[in-house]
VOPA-778676 format. One record per residue (C-alpha): residue number from 1; y, x, z. Coordinates in steps of 0.001 Angstrom, whole numbers, padded with zeros to 6 digits. Each point is the difference from the previous one (the first is absolute). Layout:
BEGIN
(rec NUM (Y X Z))
...
***
This chain:
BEGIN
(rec 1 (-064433 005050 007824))
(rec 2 (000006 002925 002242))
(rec 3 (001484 002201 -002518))
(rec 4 (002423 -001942 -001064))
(rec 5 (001647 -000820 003645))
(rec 6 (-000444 003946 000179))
(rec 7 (002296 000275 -003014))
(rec 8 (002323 -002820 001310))
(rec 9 (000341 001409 003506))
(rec 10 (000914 003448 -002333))
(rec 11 (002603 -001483 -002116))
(rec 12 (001461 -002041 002915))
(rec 13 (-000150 003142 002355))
(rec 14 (002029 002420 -002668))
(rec 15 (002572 -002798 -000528))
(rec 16 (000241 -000543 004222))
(rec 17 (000332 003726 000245))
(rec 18 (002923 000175 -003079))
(rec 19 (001552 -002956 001497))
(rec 20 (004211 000914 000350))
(rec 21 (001628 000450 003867))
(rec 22 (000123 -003092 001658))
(rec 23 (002531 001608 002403))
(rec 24 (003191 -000758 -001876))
(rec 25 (-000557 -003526 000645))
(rec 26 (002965 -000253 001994))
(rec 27 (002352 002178 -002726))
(rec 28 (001826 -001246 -002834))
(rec 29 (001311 001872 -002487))
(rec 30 (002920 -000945 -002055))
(rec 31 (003526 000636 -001656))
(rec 32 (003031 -000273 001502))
(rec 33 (001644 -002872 -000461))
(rec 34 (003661 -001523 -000616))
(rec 35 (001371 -003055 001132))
(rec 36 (003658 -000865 -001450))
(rec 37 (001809 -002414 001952))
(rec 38 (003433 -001624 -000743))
(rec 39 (003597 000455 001781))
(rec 40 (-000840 -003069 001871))
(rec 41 (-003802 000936 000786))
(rec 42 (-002312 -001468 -002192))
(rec 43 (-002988 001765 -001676))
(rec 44 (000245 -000407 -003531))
(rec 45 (-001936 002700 -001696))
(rec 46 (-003251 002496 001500))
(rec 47 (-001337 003074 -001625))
(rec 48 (-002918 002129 001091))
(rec 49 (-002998 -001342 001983))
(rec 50 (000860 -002901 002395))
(rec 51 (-002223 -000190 003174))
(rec 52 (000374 -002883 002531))
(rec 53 (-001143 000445 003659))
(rec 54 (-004033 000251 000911))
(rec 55 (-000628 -003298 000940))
(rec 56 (-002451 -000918 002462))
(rec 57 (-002375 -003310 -000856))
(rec 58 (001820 -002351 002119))
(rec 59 (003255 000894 -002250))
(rec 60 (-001282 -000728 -002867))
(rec 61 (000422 -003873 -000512))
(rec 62 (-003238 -001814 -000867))
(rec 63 (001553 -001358 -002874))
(rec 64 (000178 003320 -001584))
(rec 65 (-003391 000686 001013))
(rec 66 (-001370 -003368 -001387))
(rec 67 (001902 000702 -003507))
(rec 68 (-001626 003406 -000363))
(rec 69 (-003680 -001228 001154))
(rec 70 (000063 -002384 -002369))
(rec 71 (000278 002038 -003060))
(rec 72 (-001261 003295 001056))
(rec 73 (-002820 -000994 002084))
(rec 74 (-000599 -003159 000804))
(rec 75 (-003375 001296 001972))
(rec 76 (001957 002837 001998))
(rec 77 (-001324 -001235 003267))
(rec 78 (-003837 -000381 -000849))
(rec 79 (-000553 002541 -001698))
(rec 80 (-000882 003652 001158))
(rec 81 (002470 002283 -001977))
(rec 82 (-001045 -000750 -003607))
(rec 83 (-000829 -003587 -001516))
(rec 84 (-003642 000112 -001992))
(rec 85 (000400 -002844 -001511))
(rec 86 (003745 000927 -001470))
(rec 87 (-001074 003437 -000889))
(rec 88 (-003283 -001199 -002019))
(rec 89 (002652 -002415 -001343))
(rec 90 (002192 002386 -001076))
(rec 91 (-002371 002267 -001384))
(rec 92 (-001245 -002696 -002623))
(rec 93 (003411 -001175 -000831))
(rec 94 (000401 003765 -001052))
(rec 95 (-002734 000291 -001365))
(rec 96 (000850 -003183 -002251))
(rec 97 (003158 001380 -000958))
(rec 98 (-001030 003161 -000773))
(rec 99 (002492 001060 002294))
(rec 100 (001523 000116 003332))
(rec 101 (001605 -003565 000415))
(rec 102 (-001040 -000221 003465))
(rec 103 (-000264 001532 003468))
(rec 104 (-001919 -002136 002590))
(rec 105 (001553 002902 002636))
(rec 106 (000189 -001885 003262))
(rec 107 (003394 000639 002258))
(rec 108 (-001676 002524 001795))
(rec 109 (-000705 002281 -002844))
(rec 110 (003250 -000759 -001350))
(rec 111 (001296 001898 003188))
(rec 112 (-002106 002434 -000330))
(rec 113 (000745 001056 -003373))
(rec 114 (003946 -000551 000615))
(rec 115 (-000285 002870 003026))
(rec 116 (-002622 002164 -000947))
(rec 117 (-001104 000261 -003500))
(rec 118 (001431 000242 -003815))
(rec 119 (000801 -002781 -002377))
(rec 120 (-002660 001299 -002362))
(rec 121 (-002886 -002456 -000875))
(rec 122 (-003149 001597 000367))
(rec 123 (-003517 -000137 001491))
(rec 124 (000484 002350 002553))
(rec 125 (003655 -001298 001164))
(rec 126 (-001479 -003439 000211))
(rec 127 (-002987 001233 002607))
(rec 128 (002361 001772 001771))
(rec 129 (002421 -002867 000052))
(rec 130 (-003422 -001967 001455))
(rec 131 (-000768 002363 002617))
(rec 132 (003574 -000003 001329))
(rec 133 (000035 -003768 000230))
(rec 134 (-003114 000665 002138))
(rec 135 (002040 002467 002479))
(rec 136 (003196 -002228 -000017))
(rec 137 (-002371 -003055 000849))
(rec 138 (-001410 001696 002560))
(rec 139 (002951 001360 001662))
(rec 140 (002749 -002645 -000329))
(rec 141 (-000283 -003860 000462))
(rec 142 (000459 -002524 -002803))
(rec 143 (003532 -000216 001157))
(rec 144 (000939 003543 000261))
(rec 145 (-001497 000920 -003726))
(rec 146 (002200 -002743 -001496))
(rec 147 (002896 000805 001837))
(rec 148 (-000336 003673 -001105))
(rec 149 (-000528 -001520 -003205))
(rec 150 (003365 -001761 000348))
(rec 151 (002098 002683 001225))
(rec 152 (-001567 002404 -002873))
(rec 153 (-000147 -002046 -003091))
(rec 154 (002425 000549 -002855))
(rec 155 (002118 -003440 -000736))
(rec 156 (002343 001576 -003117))
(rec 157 (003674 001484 -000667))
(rec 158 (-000826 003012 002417))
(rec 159 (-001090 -002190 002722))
(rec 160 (-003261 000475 002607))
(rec 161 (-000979 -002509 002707))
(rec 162 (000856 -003051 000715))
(rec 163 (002841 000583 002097))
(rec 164 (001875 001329 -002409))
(rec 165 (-000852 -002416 -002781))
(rec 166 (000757 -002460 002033))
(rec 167 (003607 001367 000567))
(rec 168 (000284 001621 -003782))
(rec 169 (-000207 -003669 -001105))
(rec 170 (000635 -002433 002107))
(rec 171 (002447 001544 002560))
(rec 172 (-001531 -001323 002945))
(rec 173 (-002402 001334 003327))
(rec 174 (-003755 -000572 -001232))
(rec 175 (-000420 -003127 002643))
(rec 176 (002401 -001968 -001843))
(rec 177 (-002189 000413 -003153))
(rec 178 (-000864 -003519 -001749))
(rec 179 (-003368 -001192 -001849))
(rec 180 (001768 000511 -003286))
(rec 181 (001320 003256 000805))
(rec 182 (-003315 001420 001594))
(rec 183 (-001804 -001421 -003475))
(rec 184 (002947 002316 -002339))
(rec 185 (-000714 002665 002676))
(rec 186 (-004043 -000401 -000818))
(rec 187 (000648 -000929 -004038))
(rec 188 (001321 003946 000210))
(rec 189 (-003243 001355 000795))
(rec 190 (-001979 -000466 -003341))
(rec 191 (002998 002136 -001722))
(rec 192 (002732 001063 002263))
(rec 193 (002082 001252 -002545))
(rec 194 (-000595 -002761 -002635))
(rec 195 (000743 -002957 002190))
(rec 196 (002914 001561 001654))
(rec 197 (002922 -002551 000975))
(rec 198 (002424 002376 -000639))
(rec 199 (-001612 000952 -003506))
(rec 200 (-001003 -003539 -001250))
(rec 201 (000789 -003115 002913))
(rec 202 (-001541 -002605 -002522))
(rec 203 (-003554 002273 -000700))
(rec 204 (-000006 000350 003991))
(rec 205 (000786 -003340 000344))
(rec 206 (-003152 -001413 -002289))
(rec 207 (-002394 002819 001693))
(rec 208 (001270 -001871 003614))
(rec 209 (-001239 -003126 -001308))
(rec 210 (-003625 001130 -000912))
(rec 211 (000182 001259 003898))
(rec 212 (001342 -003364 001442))
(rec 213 (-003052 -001332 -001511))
(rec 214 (-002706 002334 000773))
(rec 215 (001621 -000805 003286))
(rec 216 (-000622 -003705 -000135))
(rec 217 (-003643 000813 -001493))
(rec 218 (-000682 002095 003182))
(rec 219 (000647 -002911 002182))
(rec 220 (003688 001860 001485))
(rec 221 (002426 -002799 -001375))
(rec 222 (-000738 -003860 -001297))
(rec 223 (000656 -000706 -003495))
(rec 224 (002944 -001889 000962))
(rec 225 (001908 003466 001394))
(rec 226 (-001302 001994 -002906))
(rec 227 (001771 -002693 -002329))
(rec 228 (003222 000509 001913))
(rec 229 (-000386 003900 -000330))
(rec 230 (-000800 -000084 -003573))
(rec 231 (003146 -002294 -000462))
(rec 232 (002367 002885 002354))
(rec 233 (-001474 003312 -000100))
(rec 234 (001792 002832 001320))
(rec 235 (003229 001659 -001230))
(rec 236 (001340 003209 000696))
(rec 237 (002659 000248 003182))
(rec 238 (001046 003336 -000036))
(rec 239 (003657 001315 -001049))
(rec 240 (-001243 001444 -003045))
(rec 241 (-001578 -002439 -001360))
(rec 242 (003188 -002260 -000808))
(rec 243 (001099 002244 -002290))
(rec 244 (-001366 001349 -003194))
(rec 245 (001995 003189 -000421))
(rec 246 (000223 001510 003271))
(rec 247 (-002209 002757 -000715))
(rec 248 (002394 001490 -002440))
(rec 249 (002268 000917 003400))
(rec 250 (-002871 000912 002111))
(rec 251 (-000929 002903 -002894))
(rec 252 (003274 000907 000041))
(rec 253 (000161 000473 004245))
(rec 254 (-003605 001691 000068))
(rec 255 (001296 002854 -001922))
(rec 256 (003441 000158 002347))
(rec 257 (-002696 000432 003177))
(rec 258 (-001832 002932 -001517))
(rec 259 (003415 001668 -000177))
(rec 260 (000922 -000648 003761))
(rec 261 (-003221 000993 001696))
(rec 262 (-002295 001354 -002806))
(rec 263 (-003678 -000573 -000363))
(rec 264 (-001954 -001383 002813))
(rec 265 (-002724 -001100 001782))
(rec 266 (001266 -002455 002195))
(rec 267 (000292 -003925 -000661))
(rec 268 (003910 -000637 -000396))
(rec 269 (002285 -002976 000605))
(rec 270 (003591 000157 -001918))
(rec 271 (002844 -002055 000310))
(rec 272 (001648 -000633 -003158))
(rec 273 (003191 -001217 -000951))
(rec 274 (-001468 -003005 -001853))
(rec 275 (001199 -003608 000528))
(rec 276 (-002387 -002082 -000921))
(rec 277 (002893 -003004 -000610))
(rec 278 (001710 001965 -002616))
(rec 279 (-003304 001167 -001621))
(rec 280 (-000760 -003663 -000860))
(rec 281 (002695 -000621 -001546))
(rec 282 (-000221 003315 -001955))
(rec 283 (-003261 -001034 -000852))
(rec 284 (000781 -003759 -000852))
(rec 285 (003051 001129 -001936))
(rec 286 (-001645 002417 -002383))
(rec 287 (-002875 -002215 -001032))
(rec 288 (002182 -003477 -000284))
(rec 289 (001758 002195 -002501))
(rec 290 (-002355 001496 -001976))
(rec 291 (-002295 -003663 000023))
(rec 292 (003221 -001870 -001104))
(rec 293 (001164 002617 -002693))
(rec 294 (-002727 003068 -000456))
(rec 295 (-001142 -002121 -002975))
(rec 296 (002897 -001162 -001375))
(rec 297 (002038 003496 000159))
(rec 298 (-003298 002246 -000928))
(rec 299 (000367 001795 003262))
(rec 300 (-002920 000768 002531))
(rec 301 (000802 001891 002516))
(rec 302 (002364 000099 002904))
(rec 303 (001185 001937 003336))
(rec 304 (001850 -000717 002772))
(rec 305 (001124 002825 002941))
(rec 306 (002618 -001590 002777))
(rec 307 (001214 002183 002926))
(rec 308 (002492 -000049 002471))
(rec 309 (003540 002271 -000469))
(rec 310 (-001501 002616 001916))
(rec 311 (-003306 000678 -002287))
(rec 312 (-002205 -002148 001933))
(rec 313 (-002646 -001896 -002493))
(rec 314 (-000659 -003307 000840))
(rec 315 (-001817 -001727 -002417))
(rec 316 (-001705 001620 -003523))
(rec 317 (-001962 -001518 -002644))
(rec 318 (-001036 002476 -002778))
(rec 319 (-001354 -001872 -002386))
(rec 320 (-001356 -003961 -000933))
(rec 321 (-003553 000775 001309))
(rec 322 (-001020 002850 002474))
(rec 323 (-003920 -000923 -000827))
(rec 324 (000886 000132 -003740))
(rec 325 (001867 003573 000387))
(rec 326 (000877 002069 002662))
(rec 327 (002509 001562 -001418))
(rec 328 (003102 -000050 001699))
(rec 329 (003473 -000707 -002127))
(rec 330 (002368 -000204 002675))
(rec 331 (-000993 003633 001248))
(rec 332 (-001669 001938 -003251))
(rec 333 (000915 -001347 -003066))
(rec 334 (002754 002297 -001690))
(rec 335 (001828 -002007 -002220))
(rec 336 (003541 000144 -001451))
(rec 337 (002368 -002014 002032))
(rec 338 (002237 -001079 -002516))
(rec 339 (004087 -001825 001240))
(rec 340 (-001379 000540 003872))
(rec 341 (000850 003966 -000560))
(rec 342 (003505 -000992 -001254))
(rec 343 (000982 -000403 003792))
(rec 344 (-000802 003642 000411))
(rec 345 (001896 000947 -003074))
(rec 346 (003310 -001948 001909))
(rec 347 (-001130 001599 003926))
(rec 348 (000948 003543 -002191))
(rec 349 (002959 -001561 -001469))
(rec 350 (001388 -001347 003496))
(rec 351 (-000959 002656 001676))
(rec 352 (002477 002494 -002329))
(rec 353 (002834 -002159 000313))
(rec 354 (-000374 -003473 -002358))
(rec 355 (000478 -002956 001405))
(rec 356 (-001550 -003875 -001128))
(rec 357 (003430 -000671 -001627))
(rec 358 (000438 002913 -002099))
(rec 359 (-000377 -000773 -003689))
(rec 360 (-002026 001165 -002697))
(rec 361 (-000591 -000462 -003742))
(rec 362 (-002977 -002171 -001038))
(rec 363 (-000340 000867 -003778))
(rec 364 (-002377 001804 -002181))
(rec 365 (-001163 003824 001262))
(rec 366 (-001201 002540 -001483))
(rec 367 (-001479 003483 001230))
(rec 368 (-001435 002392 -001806))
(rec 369 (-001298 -003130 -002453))
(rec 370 (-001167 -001627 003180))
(rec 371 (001715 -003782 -000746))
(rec 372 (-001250 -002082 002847))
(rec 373 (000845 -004041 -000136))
(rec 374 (000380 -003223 002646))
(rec 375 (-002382 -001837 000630))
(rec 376 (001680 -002681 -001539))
(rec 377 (001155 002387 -002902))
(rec 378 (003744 -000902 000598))
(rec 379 (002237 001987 001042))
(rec 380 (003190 -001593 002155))
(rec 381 (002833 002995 000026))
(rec 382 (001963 000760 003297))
(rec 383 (-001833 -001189 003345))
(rec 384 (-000340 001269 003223))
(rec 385 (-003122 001723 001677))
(rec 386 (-000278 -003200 002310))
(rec 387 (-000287 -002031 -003460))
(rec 388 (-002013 002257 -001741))
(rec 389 (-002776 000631 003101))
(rec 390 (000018 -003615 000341))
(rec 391 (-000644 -000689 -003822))
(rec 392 (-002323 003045 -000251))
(rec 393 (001988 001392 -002623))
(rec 394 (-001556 003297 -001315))
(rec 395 (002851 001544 -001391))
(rec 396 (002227 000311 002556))
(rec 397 (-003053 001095 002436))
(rec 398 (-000452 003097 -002889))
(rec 399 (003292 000489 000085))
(rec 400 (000404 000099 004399))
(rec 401 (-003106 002720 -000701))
(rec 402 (001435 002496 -002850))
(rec 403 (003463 -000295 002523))
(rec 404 (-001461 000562 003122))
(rec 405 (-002738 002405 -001331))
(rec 406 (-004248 -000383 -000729))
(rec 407 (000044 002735 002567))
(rec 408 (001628 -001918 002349))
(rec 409 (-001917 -003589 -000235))
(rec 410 (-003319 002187 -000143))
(rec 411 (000998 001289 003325))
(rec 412 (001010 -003539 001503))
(rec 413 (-003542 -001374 -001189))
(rec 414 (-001824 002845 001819))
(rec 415 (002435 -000078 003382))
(rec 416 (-000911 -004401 -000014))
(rec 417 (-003875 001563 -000320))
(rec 418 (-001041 -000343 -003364))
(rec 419 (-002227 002336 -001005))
(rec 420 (-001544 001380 -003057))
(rec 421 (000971 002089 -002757))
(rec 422 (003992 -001743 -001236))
(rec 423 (000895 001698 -002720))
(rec 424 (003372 -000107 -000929))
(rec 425 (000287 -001536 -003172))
(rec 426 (002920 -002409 -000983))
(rec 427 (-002235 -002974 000606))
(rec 428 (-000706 000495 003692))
(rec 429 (002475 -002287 000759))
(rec 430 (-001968 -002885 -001267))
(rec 431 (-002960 000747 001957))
(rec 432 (-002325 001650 -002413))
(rec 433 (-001524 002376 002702))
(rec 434 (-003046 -001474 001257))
(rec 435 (-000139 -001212 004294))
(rec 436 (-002344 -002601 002086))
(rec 437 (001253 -003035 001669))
(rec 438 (000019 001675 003207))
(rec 439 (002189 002851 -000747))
(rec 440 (002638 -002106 -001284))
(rec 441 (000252 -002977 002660))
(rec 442 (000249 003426 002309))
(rec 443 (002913 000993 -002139))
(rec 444 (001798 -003380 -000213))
(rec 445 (-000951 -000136 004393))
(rec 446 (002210 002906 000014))
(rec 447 (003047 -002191 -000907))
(rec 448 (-001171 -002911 002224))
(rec 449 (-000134 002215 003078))
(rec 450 (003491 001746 -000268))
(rec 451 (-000810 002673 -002110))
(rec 452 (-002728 001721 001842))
(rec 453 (-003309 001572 -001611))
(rec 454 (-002891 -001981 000384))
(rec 455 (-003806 000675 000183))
(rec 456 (-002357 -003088 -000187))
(rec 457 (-002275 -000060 002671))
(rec 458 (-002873 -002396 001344))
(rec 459 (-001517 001731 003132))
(rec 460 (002045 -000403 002974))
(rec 461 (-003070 000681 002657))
(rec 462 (-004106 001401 -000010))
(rec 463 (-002059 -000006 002964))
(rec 464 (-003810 000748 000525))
(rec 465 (-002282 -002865 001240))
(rec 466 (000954 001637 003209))
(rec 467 (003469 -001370 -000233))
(rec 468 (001019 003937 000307))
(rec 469 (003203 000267 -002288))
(rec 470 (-000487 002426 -002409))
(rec 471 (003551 -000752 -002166))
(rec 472 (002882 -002343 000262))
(rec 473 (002730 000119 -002469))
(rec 474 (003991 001232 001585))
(rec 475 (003195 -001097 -001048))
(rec 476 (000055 002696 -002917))
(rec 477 (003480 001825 -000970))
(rec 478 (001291 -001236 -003242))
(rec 479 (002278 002154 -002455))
(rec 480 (002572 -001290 -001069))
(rec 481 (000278 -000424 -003541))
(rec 482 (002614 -002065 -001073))
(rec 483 (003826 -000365 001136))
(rec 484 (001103 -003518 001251))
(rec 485 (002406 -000780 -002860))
(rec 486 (-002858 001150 -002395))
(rec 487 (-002175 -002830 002046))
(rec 488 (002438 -002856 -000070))
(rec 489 (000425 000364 -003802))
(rec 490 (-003308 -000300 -001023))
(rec 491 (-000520 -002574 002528))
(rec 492 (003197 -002125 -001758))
(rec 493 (-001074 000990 -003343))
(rec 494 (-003458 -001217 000588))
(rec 495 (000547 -002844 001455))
(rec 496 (002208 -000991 -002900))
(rec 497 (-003229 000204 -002066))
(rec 498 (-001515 -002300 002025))
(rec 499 (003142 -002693 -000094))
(rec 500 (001288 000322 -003662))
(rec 501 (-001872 002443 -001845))
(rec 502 (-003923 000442 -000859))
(rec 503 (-001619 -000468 003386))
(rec 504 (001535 -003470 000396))
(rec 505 (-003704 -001696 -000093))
(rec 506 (-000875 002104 002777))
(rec 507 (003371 -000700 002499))
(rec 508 (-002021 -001786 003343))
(rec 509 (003196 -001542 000753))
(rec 510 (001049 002592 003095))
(rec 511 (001019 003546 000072))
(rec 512 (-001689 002132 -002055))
(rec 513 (000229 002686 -002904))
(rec 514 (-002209 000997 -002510))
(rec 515 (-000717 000886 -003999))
(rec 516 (-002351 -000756 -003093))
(rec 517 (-001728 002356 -002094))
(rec 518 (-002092 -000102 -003233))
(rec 519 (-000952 002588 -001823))
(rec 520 (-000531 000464 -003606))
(rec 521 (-002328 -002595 -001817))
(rec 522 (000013 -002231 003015))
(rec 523 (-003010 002160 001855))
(rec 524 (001316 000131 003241))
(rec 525 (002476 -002214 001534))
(rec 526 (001860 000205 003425))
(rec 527 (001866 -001530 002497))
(rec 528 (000832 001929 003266))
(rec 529 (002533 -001200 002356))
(rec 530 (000549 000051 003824))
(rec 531 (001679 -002517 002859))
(rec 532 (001203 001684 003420))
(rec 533 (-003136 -000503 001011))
(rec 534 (-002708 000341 -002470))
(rec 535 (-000628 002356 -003248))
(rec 536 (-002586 -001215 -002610))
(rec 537 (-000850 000865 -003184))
(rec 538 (-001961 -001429 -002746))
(rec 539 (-001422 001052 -003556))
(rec 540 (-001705 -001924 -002847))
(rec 541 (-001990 001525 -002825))
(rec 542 (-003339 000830 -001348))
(rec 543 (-002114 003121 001158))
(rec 544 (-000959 001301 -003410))
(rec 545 (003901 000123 -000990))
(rec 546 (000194 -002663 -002230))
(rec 547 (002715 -002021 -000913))
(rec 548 (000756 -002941 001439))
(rec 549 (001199 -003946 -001521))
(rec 550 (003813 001382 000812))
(rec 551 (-000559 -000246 003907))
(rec 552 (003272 001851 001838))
(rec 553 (001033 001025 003256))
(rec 554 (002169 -003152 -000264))
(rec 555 (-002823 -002889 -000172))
(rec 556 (-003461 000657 001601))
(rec 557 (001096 002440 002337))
(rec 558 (002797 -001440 000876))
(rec 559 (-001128 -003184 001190))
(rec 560 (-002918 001523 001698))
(rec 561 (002365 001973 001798))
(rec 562 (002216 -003024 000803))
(rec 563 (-003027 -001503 001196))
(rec 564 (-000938 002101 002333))
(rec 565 (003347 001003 001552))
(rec 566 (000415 -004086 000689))
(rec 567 (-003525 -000429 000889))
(rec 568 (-000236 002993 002426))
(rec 569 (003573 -000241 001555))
(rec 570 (000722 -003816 -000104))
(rec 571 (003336 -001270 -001945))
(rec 572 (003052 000071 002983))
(rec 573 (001188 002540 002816))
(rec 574 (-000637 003096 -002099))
(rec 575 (002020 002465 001362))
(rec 576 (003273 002008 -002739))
(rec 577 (-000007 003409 -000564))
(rec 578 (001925 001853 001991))
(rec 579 (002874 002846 -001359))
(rec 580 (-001708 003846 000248))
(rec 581 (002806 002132 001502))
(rec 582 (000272 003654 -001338))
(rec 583 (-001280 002174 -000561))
***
């Protein structure tokens, strides 16, 4: 016997003496993080780690309290640091399983593995973890180790302490919290990242019910409130969580923040230019088109970019499902844009001296054996270039080209910010050179604005959790890229498409201009268009570059484009375009 409490008081004395610093109990060492706000405000989207304020224990609500003691450690306040009976517990459900299935680790040595030791699962960590527990149980009260525990503890989606759960998913100050809410907040603990809201609400949901009654077991709620919890657990209430393809924008802004203030280690607030009215409909819009016709028209995919004259992005969804792919459409997919590049082709026609009622031959071409068709595969003789925009009639938008010059509509498709190689083959003027969504609503903003170049943009401000302003977007000098006469034809031209020729399914019923494109095969299809007010533009097609079941820039996109011009702007008092003067 005396031996072996020699040997103990050995082993025990070598893992006292290797124990980590106990002075960075205080410290906490993270990532910066990001919080994205809208124009109006609202937090919709975090990156990095999120920590909430160090609550004291009379700030934490005893609801919370009571929905973490009553699945972590039912015992916390009779016991001395560790649980025997738990831990023998554990160790013979393990042993059972012929694995580890179980901890038994009271709160206490929960903390103190969380702040001083390793994830790994060993003997040795799990003595330390037990002698800790001893030092935090004989320094701190009951209520001070579980409200370190509290402030520490990892809740999922970047987030640590309970402050800042509670804000990351419910929006509120911690002593509004309800039963139902503390019991998701608790359901977390088992699996943070698993039982996420934000990842799965229905899994977190199910995992707050087995709380709620643990809770009721305990003796903290009667059977008759647990029923009612069950019945109305908790939903998310922050700005993010109403929509399902926010994320695609808040991608998009995190890389526009690196390029204003670099890499750093300081937590970050940005303004964006988001408006979380439009992005519902955006978001609403898309998928009531693909659940209606994906299906039917054997198309699967979908983006949507709107921004305001200037370049300023209001509302973006790149793709059906963010959690299904990440990758954005509106912003990296290069695809060919089809009819929507014709309106470049006439911006270089206007711009050296044709006008919408000069007339041109629609009959069959041919250069250098190049013998492009209609899309109807008619041709219709003498017309004018308002007829033949408005018709999409390729012909005569080949013909504006070889007259004006490749050279020429190259250059007017780089000045309007489209980049990427263009080579200057006869068919450029039917959009063969491959662009993203975002390019060309920029290039068709252009028009809507006057004429002036255009760079999309989300940030307008970033501060430091300081509030110290560290940038805030200017008024920014546009060039000037098109002449007014040039403007106020392809504004009559295009809004002729909209009133007689293929656009007419997406006309809102107010002032607005616009133009379809589909490409060849039906694999992408387009419809981008612009009121005085608002520029939007939408594409249809499948990522792998299939074809789709004859889908054009003149039925899905269209509507969904007519949809969300009424939906976002209303149907009366839309302001009229305005004459550009020269230049």
């Amino acid at each position: 016997m005396l031996w072996g409490i020699l040997i103990t008081g050995i082993i025990m004395g070598y893992f006292a003496y290797t124990l980590p610093s106990i002075s960075g109990i205080d410290v906490i060492e993270k990532r910066p993080s990001l919080s994205l706000r809208s124009d109006d405000g609202q937090q919709f989207a975090t990156y990095g780690d999120l920590y909430g304020r160090m609550l004291t224990p009379k700030q934490i609500p005893t609801v919370m309290k009571e929905a973490v003691l009553a699945t972590e450690d039912a015992h916390f306040y009779s016991h001395f640091g560790i649980n025997p009976v738990s831990l023998i517990r554990a160790l013979w459900r393990n042993y059972q399983a012929g694995r580890v299935v179980e901890g038994g680790s009271t709160i206490t040595q929960q903390l103190a593995k969380n702040l001083f030791l390793t994830p790994e699962r060993s003997i040795g960590r799990k003595i330390r973890e037990v002698l800790l527990a001893f030092w935090l149980e004989a320094n701190y009260t009951k209520e001070e180790i579980l409200a370190l525990y509290l402030n520490r503890v990892y809740f999922g989606s970047g987030t640590y302490g309970i402050d800042a759960a509670t804000k990351k998913y419910f929006t509120k100050d911690i002593r509004d919290l309800t039963i139902s809410e503390a019991a998701m907040l608790a359901g977390l603990l088992k699996a943070p990242t698993y039982y996420a809201p934000t990842v799965n609400l229905k899994r977190s949901q199910q995992r707050s019910t087995v709380v709620i009654r643990r809770m009721q077991e305990v003796g903290y709620i009667t059977k008759e409130q647990a029923d009612k919890l069950v019945k109305n657990p908790a939903k998310l209430q922050h700005a993010g969580s109403n929509f399902k393809n926010v994320r695609y924008f808040s991608d998009w802004v995190v890389n526009e923040v690196r390029s204003y203030v670099g890499r750093t280690e300081e937590d970050l607030e940005v303004i964006t230019s988001l408006d979380l009215n439009l992005q519902t409909q955006a978001e609403k819009t898309i998928e009531k088109q693909l659940a209606k016709n994906g299906k039917k028209f054997g198309v699967e995919q979908a983006a949507l970019v709107a921004m305001t004259p200037d370049g300023e992005v209001k509302a973006m969804v790149g793709g059906r499902s963010y959690s299904k792919s990440s990758f954005n459409r509106a912003t990296s997919a290069q695809r060919q844009p089809g009819s929507v590049f014709k309106t470049v082709v006439y911006a270089a026609g206007f711009e050296n001296g044709y006008e919408p009622d000069d007339v041109f031959l629609d009959a069959p071409i041919n250069i250098n054996g190049w013998t492009p068709e209609n899309y109807t595969r008619k041709f219709l003789g003498n017309m004018t270039l308002r007829q033949a925009y408005a018709k999409s009639i390729n012909t005569v938008a080949i013909r504006l080209s070889e007259s004006v010059g490749r050279s020429r509509v190259a250059h007017m498709a780089a000045k309007l910010g489209l980049g990427g190689d263009m080579p200057t083959h006869p068919s450029i003027s039917l959009g063969t050179s491959e662009v993203t969504l975002l390019e060309m609503s920029a290039a068709y903003a252009s028009i809507a604005n006057g004429g002036y170049s255009v760079l999309p943009y989300a940030v307008k401000e970033i501060r430091n959790k300081r509030g110290e302003l560290l940038y805030k977007r200017t008024a920014t000098t546009s060039r000037r890229l098109l002449n007014g006469s040039t403007v106020n034809n392809l504004r009559d031209i295009m809004n002729t498409a909209l009133l007689e020729g293929t656009g007419r399914a997406a006309y809102p019923g107010f002032a607005a201009a616009g133009k379809t494109g589909t490409t060849q095969d039906y694999r992408d299809a387009w419809f981008i268009g612009f009121t005085p007010r608002l520029v939007a533009g939408v594409w249809f097609g499948n990522d792998n570059g299939s074809p789709t079941k004859r889908v054009t820039g003149s039925n899905l996109p269209a509507y969904a484009w007519k949809d969300f011009m009424k939906g976002s702007l209303g149907n009366g008092n839309q302001p009229t375009f305005a004459k550009v003067d020269e230049p």
